[in-house]
ROTIDO-791376 format. One record per residue: x, y, z of N, C-alpha, C in turn; residue in three letters. Coordinates in nm, 3 decimals. Layout:
residues N
node n_u=X n_v=Y n_w=Z ca_u=X ca_v=Y ca_w=Z c_u=X c_v=Y c_w=Z res=ALA
...
***
This chain:
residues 101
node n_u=-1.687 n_v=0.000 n_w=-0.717 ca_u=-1.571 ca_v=0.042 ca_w=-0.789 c_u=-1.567 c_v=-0.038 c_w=-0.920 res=UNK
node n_u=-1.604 n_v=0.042 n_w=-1.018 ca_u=-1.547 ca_v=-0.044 ca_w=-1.161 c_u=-1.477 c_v=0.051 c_w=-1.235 res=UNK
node n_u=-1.369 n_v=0.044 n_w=-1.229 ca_u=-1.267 ca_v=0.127 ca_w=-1.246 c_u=-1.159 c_v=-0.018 c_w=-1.310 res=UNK
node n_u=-1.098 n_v=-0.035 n_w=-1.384 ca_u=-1.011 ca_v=-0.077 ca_w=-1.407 c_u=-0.850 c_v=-0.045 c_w=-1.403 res=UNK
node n_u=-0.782 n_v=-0.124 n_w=-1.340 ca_u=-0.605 ca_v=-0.061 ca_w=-1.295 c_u=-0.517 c_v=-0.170 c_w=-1.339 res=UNK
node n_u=-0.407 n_v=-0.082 n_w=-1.384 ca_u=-0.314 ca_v=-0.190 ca_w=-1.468 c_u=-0.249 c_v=-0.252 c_w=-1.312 res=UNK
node n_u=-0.214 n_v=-0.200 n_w=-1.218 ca_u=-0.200 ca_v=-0.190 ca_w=-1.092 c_u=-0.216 c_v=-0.173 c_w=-0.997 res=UNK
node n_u=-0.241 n_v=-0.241 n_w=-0.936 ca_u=-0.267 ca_v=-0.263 ca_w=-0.753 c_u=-0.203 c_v=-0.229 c_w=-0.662 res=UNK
node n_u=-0.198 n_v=-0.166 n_w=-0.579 ca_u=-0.078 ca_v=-0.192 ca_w=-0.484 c_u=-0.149 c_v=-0.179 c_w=-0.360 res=UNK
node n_u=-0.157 n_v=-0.309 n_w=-0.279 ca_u=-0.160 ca_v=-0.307 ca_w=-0.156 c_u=-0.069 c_v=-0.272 c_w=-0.033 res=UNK
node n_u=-0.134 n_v=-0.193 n_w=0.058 ca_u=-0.061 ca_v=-0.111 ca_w=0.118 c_u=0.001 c_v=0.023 c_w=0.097 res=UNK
node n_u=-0.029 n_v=0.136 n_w=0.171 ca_u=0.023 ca_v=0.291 ca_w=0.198 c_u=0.135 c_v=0.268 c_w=0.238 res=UNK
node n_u=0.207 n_v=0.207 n_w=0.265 ca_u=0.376 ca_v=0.278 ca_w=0.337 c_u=0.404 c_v=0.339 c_w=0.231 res=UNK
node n_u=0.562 n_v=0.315 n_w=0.317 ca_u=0.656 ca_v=0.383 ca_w=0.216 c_u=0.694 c_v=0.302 c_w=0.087 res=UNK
node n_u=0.704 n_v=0.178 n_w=0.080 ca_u=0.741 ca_v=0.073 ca_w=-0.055 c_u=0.647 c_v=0.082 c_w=-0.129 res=UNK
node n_u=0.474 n_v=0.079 n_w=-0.084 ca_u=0.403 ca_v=0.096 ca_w=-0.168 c_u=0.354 c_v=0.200 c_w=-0.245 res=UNK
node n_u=0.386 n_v=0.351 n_w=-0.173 ca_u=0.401 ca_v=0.441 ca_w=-0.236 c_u=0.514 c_v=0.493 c_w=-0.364 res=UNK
node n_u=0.608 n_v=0.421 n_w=-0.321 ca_u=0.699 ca_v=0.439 ca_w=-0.374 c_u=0.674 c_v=0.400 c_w=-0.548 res=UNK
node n_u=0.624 n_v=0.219 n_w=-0.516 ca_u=0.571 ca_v=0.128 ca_w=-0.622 c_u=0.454 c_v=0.205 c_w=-0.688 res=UNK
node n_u=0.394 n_v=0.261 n_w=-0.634 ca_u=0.307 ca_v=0.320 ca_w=-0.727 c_u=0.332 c_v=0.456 c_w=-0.792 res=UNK
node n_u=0.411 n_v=0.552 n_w=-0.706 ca_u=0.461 ca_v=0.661 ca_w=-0.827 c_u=0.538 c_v=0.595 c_w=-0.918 res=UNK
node n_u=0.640 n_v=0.514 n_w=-0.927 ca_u=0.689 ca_v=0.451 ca_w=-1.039 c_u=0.615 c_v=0.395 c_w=-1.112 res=UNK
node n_u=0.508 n_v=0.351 n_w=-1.094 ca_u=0.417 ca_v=0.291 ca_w=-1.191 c_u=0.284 c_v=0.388 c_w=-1.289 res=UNK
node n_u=0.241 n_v=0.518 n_w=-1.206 ca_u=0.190 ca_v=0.587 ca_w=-1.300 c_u=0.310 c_v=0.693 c_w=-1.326 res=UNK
node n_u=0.401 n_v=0.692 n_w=-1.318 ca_u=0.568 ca_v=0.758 ca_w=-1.433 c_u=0.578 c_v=0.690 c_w=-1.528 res=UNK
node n_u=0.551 n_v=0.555 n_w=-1.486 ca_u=0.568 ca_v=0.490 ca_w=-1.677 c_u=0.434 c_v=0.475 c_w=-1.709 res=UNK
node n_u=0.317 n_v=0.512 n_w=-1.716 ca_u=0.182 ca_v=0.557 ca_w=-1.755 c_u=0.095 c_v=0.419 c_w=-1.731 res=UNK
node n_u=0.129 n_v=0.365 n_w=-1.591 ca_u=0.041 ca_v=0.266 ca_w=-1.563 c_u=-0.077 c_v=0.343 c_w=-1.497 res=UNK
node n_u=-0.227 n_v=0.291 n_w=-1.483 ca_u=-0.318 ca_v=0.316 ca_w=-1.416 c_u=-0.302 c_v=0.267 c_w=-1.326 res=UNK
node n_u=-0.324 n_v=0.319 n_w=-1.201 ca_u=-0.242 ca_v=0.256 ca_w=-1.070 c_u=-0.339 c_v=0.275 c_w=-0.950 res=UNK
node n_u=-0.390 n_v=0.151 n_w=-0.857 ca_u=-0.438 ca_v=0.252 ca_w=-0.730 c_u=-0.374 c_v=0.168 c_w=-0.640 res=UNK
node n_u=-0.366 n_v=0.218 n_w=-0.487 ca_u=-0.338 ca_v=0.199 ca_w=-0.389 c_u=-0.419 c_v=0.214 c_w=-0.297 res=UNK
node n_u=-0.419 n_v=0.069 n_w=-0.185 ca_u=-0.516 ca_v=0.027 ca_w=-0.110 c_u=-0.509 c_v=0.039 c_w=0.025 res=UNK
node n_u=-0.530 n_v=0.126 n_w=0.138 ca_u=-0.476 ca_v=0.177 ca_w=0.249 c_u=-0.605 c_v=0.128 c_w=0.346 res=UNK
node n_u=-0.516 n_v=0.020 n_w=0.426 ca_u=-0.648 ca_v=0.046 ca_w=0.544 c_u=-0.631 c_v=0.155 c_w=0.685 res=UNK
node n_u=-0.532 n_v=0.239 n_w=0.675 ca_u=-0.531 ca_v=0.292 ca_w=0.796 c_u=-0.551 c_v=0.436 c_w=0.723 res=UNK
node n_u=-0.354 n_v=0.488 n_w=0.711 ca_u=-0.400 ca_v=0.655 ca_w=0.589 c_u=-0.239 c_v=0.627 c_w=0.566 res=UNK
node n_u=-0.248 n_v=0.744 n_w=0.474 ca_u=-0.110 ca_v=0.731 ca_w=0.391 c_u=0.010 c_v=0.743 c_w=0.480 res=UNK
node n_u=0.066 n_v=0.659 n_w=0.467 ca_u=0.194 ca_v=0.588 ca_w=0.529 c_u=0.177 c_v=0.490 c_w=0.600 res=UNK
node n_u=0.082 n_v=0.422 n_w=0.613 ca_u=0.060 ca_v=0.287 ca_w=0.690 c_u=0.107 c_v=0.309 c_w=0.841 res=UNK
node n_u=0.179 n_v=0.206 n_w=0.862 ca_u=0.210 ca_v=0.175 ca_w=1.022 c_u=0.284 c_v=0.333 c_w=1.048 res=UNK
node n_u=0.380 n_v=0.377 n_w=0.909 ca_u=0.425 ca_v=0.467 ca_w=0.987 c_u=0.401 c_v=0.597 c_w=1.007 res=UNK
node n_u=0.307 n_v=0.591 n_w=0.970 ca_u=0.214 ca_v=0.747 ca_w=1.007 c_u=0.148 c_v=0.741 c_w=1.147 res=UNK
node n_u=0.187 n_v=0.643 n_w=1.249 ca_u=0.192 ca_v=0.633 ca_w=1.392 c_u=0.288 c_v=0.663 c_w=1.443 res=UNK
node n_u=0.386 n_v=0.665 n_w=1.369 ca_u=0.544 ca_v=0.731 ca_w=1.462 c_u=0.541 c_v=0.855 c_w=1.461 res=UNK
node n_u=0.603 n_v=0.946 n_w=1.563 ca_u=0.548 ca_v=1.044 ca_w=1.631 c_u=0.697 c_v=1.141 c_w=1.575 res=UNK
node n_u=0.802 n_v=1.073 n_w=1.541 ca_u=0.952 ca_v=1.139 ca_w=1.491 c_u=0.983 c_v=1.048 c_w=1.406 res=UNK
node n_u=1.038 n_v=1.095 n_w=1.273 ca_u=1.185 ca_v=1.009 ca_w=1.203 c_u=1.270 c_v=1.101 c_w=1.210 res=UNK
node n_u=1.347 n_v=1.042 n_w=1.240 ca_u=1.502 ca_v=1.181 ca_w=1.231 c_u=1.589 c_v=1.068 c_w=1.133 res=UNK
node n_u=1.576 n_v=0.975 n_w=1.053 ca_u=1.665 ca_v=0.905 ca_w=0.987 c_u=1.586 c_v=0.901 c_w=0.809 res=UNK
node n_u=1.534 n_v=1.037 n_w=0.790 ca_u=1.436 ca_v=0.969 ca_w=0.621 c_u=1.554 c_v=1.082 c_w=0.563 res=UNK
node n_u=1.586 n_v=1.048 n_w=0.451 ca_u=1.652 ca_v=1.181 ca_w=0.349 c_u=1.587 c_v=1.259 c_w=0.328 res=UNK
node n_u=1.609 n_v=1.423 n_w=0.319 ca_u=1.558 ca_v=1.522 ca_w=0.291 c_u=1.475 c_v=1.576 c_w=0.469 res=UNK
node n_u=1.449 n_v=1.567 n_w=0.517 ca_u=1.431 ca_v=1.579 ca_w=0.655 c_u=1.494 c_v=1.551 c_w=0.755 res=UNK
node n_u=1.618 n_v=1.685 n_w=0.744 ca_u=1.713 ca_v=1.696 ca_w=0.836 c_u=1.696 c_v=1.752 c_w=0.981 res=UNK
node n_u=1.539 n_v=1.779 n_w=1.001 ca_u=1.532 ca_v=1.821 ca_w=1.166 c_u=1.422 c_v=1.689 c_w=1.190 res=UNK
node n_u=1.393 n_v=1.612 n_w=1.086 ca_u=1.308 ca_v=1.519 ca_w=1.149 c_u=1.144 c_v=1.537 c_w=1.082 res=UNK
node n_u=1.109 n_v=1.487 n_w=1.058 ca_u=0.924 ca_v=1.473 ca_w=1.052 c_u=0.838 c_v=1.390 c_w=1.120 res=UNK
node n_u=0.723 n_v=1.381 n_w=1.133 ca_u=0.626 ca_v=1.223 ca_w=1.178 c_u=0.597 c_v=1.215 c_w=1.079 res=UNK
node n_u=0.571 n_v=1.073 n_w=1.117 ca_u=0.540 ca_v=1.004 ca_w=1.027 c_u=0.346 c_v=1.012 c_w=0.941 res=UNK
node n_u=0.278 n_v=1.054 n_w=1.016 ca_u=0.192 ca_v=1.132 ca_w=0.881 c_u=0.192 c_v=1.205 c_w=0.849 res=UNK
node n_u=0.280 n_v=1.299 n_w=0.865 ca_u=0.308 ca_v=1.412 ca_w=0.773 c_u=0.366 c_v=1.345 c_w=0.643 res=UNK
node n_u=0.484 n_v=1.262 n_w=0.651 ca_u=0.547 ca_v=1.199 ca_w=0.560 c_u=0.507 c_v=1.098 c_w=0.472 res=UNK
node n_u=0.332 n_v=1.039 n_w=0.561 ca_u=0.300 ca_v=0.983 ca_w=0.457 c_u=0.212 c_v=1.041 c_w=0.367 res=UNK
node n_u=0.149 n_v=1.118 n_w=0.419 ca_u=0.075 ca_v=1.238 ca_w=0.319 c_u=0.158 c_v=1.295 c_w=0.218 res=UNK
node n_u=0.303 n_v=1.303 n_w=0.273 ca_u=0.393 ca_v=1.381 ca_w=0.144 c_u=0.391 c_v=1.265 c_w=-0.009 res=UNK
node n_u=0.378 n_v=1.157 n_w=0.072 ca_u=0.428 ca_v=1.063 ca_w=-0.045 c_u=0.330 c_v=1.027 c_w=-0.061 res=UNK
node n_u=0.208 n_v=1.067 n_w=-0.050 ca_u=0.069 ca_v=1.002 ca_w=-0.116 c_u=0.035 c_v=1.133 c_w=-0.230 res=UNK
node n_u=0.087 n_v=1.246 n_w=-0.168 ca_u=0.041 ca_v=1.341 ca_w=-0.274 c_u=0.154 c_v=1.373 c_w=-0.407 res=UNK
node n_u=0.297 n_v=1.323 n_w=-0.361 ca_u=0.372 ca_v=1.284 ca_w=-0.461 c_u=0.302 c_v=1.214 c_w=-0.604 res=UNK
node n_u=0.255 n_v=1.087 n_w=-0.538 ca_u=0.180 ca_v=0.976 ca_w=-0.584 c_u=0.062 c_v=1.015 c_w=-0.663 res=UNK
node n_u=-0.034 n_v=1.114 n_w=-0.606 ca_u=-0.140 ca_v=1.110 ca_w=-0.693 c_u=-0.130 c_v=1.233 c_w=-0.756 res=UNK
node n_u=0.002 n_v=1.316 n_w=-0.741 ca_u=0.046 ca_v=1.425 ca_w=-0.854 c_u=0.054 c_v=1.362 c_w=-0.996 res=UNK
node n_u=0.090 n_v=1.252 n_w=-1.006 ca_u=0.085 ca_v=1.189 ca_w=-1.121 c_u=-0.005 c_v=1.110 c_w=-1.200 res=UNK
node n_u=-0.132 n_v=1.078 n_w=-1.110 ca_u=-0.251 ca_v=1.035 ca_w=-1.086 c_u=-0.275 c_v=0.922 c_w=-1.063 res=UNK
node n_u=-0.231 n_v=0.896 n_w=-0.930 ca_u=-0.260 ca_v=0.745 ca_w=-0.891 c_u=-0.347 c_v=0.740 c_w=-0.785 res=UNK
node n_u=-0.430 n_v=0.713 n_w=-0.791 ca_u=-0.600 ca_v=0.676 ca_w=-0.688 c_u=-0.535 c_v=0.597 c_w=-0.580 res=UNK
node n_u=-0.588 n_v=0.651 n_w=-0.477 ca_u=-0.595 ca_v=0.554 ca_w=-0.335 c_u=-0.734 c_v=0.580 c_w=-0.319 res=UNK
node n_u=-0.715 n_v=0.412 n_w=-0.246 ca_u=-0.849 ca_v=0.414 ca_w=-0.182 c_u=-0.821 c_v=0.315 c_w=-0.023 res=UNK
node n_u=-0.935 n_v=0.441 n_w=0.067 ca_u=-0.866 ca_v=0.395 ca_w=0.242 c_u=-0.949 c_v=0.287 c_w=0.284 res=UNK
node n_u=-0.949 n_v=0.147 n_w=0.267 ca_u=-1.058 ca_v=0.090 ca_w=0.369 c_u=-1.014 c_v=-0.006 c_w=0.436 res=UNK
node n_u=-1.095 n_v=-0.067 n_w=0.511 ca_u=-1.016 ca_v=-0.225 ca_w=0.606 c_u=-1.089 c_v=-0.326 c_w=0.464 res=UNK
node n_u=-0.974 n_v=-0.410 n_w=0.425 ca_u=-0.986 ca_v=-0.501 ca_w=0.380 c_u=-0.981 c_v=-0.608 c_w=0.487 res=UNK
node n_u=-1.061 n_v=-0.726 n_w=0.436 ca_u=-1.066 ca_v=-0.832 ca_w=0.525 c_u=-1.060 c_v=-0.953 c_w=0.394 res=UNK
node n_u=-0.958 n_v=-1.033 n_w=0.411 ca_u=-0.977 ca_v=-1.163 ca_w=0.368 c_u=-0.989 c_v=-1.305 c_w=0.431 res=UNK
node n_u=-1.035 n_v=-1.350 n_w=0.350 ca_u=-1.109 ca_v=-1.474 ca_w=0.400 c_u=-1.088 c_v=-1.631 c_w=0.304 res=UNK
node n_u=-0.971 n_v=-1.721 n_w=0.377 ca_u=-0.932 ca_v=-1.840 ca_w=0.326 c_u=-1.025 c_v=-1.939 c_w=0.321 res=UNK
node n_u=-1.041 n_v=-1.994 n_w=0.248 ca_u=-1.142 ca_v=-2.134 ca_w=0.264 c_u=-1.029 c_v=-2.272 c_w=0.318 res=UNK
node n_u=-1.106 n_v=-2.292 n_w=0.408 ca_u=-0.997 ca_v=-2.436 ca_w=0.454 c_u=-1.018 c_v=-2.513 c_w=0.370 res=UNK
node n_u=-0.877 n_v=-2.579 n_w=0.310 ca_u=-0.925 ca_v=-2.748 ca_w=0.252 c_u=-0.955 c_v=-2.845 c_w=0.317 res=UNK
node n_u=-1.029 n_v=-2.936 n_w=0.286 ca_u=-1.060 ca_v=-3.085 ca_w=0.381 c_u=-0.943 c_v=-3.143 c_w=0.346 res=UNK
node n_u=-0.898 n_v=-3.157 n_w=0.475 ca_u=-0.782 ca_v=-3.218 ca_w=0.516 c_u=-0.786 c_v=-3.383 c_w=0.452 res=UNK
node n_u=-0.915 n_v=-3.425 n_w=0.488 ca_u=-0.888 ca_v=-3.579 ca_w=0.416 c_u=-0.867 c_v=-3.625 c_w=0.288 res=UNK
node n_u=-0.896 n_v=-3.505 n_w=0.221 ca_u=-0.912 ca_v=-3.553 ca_w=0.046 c_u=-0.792 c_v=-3.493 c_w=0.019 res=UNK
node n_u=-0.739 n_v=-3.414 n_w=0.054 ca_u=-0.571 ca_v=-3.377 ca_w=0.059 c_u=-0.496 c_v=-3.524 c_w=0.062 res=UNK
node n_u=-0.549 n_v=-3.594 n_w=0.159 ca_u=-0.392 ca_v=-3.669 ca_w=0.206 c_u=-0.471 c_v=-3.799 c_w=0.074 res=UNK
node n_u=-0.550 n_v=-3.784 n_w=0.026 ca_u=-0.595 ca_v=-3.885 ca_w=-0.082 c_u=-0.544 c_v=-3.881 c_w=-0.171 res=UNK
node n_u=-0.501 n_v=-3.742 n_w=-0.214 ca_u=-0.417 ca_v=-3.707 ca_w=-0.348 c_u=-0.291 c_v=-3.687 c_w=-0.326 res=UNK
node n_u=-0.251 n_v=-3.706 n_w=-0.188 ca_u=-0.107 ca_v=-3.675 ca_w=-0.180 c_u=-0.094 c_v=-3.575 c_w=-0.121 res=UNK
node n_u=-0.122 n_v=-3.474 n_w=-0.100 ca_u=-0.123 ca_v=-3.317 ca_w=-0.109 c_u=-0.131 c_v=-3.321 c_w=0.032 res=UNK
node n_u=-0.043 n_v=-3.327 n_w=0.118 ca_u=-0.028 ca_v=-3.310 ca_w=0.243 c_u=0.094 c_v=-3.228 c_w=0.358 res=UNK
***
């Protein structure tokens, strides 16, 4: 990927979808980083009967597909993979040398 984005947004839910149609509306280059599919966790729920505009109810990947294609109506790139990060431990002893404990 060498693509350059004024914006990132980690995570498909709903906040991050949200964050990213607002961000290519004001003409940011924008992608979004999904490790499962659009709507994250909640495109495993099987009913919402509590979202606005879906007054008999939807699941939740239907709903996150709605708001991913909201999203890239305006042209904002997702991309689906398992990210994995990886911390480097500090040595604990040279910490407590500088204080930093």
């Amino acid at each position: 990927m060498n693509d350059i984005y004024d914006m990132i947004v980690i995570g498909g839910g709903p906040g991050g979808y949200t964050a990213a149609l607002y961000a290519v509306r004001a003409g940011l280059e924008t992608l979004v980083i999904e490790k499962l599919s659009a709507g994250g966790q909640m495109a495993l729920t099987s009913q919402i009967d509590n979202y606005p505009g879906f007054e008999d109810g939807v699941d939740g990947f239907t709903l996150g597909e709605k708001m991913q294609a909201s999203a890239e109506k305006f042209g904002e790139d997702t991309d689906s993979r398992s990210l994995f990060f990886r911390s480097q431990r500090r040595n604990q002893s040279s910490d407590n040398q500088r204080g930093n404990v």
